[in-house]
DSSP file (Angstrom, degrees, kcal/mol; ACC not computed):
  #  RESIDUE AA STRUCTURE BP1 BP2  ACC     N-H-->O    O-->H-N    N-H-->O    O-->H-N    TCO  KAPPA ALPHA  PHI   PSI    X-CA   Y-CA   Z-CA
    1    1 A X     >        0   0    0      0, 0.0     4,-0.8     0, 0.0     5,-0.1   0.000 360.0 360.0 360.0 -28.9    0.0    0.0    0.0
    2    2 A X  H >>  +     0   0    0      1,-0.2     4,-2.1     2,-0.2     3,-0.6   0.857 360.0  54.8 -97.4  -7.9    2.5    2.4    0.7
    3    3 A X  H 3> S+     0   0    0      1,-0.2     4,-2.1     2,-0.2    -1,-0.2   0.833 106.5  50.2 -62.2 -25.7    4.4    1.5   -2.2
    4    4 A X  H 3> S+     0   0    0      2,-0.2     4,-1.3     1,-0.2    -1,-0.2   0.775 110.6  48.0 -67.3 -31.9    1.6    2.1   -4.2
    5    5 A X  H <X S+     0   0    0     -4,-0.8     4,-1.5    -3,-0.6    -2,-0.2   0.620 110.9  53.6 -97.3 -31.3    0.9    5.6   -2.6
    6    6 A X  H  X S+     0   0    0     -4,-2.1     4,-1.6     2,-0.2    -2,-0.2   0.952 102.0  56.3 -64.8 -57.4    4.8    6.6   -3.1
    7    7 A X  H  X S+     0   0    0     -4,-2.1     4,-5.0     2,-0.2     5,-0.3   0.928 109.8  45.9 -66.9 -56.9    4.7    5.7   -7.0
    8    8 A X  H  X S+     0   0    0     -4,-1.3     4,-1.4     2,-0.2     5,-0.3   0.947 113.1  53.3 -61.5 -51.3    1.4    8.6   -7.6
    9    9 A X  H >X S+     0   0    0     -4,-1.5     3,-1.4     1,-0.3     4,-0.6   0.614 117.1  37.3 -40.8 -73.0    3.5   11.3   -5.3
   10   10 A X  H >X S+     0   0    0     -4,-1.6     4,-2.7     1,-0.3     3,-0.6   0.879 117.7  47.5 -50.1 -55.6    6.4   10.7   -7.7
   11   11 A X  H 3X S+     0   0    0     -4,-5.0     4,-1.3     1,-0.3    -1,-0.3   0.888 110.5  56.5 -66.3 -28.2    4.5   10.4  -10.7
   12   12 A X  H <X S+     0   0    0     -4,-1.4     4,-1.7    -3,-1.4    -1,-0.3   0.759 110.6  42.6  -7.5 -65.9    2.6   13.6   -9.6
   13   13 A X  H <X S+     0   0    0     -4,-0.6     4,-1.6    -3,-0.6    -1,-0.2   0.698 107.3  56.1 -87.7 -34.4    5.5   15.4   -9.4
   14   14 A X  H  X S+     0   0    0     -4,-2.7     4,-3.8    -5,-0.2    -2,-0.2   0.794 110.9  52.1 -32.9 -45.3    7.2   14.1  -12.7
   15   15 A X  H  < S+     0   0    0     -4,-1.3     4,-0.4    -5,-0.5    -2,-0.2   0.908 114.8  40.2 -80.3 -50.3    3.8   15.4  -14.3
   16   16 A X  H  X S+     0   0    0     -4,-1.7     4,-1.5     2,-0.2    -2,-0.2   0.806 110.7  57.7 -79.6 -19.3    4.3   18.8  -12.7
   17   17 A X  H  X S+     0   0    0     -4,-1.6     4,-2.0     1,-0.2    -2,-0.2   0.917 110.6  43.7  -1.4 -87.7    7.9   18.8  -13.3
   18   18 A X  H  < S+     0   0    0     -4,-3.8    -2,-0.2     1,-0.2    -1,-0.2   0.252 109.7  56.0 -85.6  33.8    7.2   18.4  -16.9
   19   19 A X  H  > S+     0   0    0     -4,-0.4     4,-1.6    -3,-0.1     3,-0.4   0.712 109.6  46.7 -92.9 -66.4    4.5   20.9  -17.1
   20   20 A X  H >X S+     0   0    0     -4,-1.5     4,-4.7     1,-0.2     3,-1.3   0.973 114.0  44.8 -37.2 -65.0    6.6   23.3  -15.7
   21   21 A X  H 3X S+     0   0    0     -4,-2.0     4,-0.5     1,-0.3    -1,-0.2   0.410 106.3  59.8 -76.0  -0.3    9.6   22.7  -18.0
   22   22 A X  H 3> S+     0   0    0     -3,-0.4     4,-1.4    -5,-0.2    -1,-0.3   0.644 110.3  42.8-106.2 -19.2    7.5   22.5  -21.0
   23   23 A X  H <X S+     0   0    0     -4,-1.6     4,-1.0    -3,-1.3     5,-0.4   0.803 112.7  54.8 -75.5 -33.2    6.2   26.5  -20.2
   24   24 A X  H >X S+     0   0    0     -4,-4.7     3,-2.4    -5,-0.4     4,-1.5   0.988 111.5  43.1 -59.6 -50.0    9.6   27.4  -19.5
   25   25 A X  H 3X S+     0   0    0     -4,-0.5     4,-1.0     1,-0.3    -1,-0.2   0.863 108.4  54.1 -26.2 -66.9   10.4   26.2  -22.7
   26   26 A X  H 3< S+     0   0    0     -4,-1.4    -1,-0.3     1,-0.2    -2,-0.2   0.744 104.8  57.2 -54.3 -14.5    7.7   27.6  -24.5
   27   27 A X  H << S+     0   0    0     -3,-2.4    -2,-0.2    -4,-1.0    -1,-0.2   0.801  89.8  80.0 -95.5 -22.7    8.6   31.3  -23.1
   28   28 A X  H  < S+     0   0    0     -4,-1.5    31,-0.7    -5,-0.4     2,-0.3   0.791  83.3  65.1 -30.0 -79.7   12.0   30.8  -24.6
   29   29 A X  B  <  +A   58   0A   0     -4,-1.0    -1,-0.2     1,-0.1    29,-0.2  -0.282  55.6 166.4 -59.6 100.5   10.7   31.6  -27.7
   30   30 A X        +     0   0    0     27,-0.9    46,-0.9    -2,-0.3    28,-0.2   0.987  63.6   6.3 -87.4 -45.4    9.5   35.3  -27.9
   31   31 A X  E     -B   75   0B   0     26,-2.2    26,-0.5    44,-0.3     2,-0.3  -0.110  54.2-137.8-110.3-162.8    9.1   35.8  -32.0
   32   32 A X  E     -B   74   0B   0     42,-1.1    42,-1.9    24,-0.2     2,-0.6  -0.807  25.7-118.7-168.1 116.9    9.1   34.3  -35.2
   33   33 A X  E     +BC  73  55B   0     22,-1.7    21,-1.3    -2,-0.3    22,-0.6  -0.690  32.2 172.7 -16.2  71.9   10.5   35.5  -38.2
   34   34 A X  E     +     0   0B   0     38,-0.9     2,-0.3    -2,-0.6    39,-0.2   0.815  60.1   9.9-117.9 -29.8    8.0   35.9  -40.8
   35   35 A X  E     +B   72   0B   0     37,-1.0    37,-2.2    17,-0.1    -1,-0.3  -0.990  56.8 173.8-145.2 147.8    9.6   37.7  -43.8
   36   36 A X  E     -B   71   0B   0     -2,-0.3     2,-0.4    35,-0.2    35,-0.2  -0.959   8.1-169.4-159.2 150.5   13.1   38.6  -44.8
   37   37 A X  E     -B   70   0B   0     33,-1.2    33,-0.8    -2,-0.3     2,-0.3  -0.978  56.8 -25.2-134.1 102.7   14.7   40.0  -47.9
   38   38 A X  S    S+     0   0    0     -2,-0.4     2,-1.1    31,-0.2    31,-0.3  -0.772 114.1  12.6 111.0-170.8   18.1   40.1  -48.4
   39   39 A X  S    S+     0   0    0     -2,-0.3    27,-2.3    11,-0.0     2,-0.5  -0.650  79.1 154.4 -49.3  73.3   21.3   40.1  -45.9
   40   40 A X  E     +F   65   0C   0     -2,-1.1    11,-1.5    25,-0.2     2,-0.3  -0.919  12.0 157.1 -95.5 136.4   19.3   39.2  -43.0
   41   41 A X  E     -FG  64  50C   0     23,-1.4    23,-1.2    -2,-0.5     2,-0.4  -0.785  29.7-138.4-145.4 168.8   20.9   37.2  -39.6
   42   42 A X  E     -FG  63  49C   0      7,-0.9     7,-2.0    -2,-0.3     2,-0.5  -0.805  11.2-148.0 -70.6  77.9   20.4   36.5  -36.0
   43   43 A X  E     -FG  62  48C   0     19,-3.4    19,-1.4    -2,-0.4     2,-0.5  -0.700  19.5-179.1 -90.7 149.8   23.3   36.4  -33.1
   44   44 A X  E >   - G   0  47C   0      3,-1.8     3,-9.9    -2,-0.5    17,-0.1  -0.970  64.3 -39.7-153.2 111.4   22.4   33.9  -30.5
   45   45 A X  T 3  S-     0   0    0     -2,-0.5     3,-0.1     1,-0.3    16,-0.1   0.656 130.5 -28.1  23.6  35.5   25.0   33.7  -27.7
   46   46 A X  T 3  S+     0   0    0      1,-0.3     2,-0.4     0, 0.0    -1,-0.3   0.522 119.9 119.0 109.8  -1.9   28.1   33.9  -29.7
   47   47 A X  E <   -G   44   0C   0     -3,-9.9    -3,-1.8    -5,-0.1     2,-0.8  -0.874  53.1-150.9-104.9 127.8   26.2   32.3  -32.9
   48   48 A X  E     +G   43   0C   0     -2,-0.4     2,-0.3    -5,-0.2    -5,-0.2  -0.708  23.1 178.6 -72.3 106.6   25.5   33.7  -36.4
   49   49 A X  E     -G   42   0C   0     -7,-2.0    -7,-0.9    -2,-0.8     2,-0.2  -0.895  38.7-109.3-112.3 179.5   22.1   32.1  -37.9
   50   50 A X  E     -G   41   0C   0     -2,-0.3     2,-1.5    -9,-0.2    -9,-0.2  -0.561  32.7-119.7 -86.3 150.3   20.9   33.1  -41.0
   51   51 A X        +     0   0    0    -11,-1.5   -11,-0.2    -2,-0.2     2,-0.1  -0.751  51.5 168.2 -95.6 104.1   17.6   35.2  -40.4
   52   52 A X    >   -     0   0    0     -2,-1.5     3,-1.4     1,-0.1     2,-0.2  -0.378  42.8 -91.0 -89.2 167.4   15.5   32.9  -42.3
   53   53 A X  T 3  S+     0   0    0      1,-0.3   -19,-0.2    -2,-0.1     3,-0.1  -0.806 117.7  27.6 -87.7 145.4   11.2   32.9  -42.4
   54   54 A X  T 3  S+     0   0    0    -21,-1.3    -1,-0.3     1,-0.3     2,-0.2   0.357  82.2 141.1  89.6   2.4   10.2   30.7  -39.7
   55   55 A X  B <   -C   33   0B   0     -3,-1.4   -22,-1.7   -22,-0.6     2,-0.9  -0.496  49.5-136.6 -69.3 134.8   13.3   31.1  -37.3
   56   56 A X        -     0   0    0    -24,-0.2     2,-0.5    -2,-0.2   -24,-0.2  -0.808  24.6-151.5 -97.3 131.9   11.9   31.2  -33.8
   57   57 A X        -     0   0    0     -2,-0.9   -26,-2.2   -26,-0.5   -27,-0.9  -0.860   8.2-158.0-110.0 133.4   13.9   34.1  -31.8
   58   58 A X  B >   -A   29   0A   0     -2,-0.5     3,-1.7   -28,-0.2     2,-0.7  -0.258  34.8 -72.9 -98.1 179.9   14.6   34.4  -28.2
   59   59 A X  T 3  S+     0   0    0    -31,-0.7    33,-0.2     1,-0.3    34,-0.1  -0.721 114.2  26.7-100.8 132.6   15.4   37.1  -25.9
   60   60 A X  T 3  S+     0   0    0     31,-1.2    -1,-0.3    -2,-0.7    32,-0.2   0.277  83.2 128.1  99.6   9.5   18.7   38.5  -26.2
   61   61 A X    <   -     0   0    0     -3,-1.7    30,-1.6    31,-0.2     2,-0.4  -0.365  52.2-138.4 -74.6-180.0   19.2   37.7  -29.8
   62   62 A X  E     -FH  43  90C   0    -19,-1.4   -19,-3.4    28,-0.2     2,-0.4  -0.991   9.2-147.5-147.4 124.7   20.3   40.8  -32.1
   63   63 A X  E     -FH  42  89C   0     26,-3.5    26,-3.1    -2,-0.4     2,-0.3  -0.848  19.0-169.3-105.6 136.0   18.7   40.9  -35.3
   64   64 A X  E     -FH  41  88C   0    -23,-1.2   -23,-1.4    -2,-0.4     2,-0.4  -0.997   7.6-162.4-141.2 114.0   21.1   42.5  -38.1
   65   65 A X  E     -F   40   0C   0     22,-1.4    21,-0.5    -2,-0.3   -25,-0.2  -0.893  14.0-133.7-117.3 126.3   20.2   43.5  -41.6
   66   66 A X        -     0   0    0    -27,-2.3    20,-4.5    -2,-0.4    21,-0.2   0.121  51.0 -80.6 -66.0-156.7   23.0   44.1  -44.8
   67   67 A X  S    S+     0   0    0     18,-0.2    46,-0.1     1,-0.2    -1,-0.1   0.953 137.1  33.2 -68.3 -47.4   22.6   47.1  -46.9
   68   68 A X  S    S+     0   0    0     17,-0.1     2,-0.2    16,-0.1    -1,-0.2   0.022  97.3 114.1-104.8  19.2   19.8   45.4  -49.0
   69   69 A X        +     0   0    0    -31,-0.3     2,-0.3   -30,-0.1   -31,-0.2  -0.700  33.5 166.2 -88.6 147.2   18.5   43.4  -45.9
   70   70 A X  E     -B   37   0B   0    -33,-0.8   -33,-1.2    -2,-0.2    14,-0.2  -0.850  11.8-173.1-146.1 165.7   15.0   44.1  -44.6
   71   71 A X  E     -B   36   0B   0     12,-1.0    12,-0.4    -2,-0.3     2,-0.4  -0.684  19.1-141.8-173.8 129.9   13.1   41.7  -42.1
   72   72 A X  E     -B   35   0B   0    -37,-2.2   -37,-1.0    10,-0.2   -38,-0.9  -0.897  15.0-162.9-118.4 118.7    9.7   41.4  -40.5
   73   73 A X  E     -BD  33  81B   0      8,-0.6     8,-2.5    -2,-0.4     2,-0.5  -0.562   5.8-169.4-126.2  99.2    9.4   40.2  -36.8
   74   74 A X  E     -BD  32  80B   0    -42,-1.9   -42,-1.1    -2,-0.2     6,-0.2  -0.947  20.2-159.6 -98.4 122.2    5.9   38.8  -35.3
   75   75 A X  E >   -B   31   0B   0      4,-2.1     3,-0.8    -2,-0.5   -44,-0.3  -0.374  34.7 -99.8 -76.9 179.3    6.4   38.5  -31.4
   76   76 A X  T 3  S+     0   0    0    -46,-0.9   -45,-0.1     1,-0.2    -1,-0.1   0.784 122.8  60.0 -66.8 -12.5    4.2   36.4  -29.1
   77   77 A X  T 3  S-     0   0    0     24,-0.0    -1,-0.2   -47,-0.0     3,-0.1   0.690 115.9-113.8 -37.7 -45.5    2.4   39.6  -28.2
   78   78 A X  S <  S+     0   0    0     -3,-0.8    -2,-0.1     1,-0.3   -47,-0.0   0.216  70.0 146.1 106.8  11.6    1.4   40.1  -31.6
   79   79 A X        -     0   0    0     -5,-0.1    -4,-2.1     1,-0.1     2,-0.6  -0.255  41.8-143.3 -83.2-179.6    3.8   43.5  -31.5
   80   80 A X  E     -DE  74 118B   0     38,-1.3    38,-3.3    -6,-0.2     2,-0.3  -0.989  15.5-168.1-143.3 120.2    5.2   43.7  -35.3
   81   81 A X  E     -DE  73 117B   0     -8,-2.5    -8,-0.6    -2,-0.6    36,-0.2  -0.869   6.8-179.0-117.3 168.9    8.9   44.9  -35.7
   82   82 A X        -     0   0    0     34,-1.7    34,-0.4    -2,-0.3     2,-0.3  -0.262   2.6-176.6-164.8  43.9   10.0   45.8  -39.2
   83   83 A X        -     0   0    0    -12,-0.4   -12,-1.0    32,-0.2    32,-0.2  -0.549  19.2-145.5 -65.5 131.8   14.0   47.1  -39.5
   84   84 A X    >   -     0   0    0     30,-2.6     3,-0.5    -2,-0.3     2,-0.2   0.512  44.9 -42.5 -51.1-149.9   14.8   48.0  -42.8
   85   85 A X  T 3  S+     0   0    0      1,-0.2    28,-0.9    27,-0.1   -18,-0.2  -0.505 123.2  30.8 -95.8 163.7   18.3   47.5  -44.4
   86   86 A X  T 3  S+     0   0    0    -20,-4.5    -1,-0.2   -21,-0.5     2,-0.2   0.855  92.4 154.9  39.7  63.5   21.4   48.4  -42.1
   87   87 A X    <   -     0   0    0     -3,-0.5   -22,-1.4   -21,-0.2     2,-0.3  -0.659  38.1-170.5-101.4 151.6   19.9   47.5  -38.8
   88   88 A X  E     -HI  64 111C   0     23,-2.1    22,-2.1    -2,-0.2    23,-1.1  -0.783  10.9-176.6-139.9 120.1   20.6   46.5  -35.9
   89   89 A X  E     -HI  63 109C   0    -26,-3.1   -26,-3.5    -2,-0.3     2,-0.2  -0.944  12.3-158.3-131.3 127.4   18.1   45.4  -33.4
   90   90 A X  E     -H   62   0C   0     18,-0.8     2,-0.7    -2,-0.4   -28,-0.2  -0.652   2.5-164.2 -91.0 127.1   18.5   44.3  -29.7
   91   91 A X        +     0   0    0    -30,-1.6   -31,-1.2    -2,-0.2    16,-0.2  -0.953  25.7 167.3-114.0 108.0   15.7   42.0  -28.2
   92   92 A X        -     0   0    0     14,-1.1     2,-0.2    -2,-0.7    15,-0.2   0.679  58.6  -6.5 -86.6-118.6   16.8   42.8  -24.7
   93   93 A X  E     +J  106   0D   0     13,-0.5    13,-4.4   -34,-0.1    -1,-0.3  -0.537  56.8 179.8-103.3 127.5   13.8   41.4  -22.3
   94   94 A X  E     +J  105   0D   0     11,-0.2     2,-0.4    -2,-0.2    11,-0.2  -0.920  13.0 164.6-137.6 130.5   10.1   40.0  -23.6
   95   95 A X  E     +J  104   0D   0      9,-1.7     9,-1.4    -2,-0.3     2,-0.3  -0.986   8.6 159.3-124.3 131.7    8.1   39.1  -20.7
   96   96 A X  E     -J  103   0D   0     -2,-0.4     2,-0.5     7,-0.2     7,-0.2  -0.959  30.9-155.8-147.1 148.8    4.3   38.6  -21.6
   97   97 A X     >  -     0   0    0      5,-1.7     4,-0.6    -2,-0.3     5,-0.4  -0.949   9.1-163.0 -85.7 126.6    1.3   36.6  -19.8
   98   98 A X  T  4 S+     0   0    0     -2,-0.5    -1,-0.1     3,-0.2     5,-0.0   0.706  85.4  70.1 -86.8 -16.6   -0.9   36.1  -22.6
   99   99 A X  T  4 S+     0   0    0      1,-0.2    -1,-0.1     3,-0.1    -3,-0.0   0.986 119.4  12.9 -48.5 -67.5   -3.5   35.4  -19.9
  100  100 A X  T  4 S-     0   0    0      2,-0.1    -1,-0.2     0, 0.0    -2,-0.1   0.683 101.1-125.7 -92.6 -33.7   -3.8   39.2  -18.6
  101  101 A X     <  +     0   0    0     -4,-0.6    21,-0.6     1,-0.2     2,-0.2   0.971  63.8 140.3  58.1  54.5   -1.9   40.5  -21.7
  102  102 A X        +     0   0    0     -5,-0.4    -5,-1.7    20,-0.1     2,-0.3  -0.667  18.9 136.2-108.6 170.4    0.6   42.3  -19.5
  103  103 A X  E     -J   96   0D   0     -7,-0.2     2,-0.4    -2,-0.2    -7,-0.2  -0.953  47.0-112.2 173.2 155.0    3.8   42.3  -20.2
  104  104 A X  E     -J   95   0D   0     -9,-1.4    -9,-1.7    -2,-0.3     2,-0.3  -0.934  23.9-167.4-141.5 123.5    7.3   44.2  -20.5
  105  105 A X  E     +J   94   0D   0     -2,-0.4     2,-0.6   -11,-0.2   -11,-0.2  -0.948  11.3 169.8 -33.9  85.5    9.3   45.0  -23.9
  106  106 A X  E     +J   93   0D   0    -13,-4.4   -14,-1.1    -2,-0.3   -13,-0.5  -0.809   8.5 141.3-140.6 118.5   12.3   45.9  -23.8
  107  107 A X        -     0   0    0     -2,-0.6     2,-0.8   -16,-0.2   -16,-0.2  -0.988  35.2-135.0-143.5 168.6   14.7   46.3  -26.9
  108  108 A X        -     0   0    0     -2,-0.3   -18,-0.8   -18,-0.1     2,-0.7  -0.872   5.7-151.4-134.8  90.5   17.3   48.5  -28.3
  109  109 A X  E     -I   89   0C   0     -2,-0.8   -20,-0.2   -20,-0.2     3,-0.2  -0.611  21.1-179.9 -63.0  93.7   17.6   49.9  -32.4
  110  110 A X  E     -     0   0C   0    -22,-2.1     2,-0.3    -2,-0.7   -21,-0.1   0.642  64.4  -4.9 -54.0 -40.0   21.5   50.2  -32.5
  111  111 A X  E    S+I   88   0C   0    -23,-1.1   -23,-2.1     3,-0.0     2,-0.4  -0.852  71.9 174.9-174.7 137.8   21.3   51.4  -36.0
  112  112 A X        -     0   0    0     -2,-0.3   -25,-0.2   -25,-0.3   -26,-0.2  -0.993  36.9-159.9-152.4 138.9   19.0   51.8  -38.5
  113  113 A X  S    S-     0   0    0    -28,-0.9     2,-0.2    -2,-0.4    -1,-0.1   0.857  95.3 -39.1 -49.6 -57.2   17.9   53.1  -42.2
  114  114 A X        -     0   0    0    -29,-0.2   -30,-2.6    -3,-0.1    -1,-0.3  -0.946  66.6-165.0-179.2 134.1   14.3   53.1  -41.1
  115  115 A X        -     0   0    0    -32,-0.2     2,-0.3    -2,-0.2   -32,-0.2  -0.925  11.7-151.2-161.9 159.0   12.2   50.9  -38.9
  116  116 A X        -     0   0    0    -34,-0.4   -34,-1.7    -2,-0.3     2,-0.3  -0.781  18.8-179.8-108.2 150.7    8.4   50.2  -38.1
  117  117 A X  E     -E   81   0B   0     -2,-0.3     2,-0.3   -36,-0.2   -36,-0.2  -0.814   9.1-174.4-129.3 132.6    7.3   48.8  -34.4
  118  118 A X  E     -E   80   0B   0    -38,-3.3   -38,-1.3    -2,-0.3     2,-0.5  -0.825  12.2-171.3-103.5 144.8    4.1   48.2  -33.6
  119  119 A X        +     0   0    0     -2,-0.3   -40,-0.1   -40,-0.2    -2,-0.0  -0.961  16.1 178.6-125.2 100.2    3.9   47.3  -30.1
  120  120 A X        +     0   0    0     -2,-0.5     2,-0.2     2,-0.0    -1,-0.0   0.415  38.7 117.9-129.5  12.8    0.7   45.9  -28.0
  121  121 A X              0   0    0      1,-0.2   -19,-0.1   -25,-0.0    -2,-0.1  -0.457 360.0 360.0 -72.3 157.7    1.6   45.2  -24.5
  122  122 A X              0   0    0    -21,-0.6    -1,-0.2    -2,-0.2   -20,-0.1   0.461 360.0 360.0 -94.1 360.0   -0.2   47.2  -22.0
């Protein structure tokens, strides 16, 4: 019996375990890539990727655009960033609840041609 009653705690706690570690996960990923044109890429911790459509982007990557690079940025907010060509864009901090749709933004345009952000945390 008490083995029986030891095995749910543990599996109970396995289950909330990965529950946990499957949100953390999911917040990794603040954006998504949706179009890019050009010299686009990404540095990630000391890595170049190419900024391709469909790259999922965390926070702290630096989005980088050539001369003829342009690339547009959906976050998990919904906010819509849009540097033109000889950018450089900081995603410093994305925190959001989609529950409450609170949230804190915080990134840094290093250099830029031209760029659009739409924004929609409160």
């Amino acid at each position: 019996m008490q083995h029986a009653h030891l095995a749910r705690i543990l599996w109970r706690l396995l289950a909330t375990l990965a529950a946990g570690l499957t949100v953390f996960c999911a917040q990794a990923e603040v954006g998504q890539i949706k179009v890019a044109k050009g010299q686009v890429s990404v540095d990630r911790k000391g890595q170049v990727l190419p900024g391709q459509v469909g790259l999922l982007l965390e926070a702290a990557d630096v989005l980088k655009t050539g001369a003829d690079g342009s690339v547009g940025v959906t976050m998990r907010d919904n906010s819509l960033l849009s540097p033109g060509p000889k950018s450089i864009l900081a995603l410093e901090r994305f925190d959001f609840a989609p529950t409450s749709n609170q949230g804190r933004f915080d990134a840094r345009l290093q250099k830029a041609s031209h760029a659009v952000v739409f924004v929609r945390i409160a």
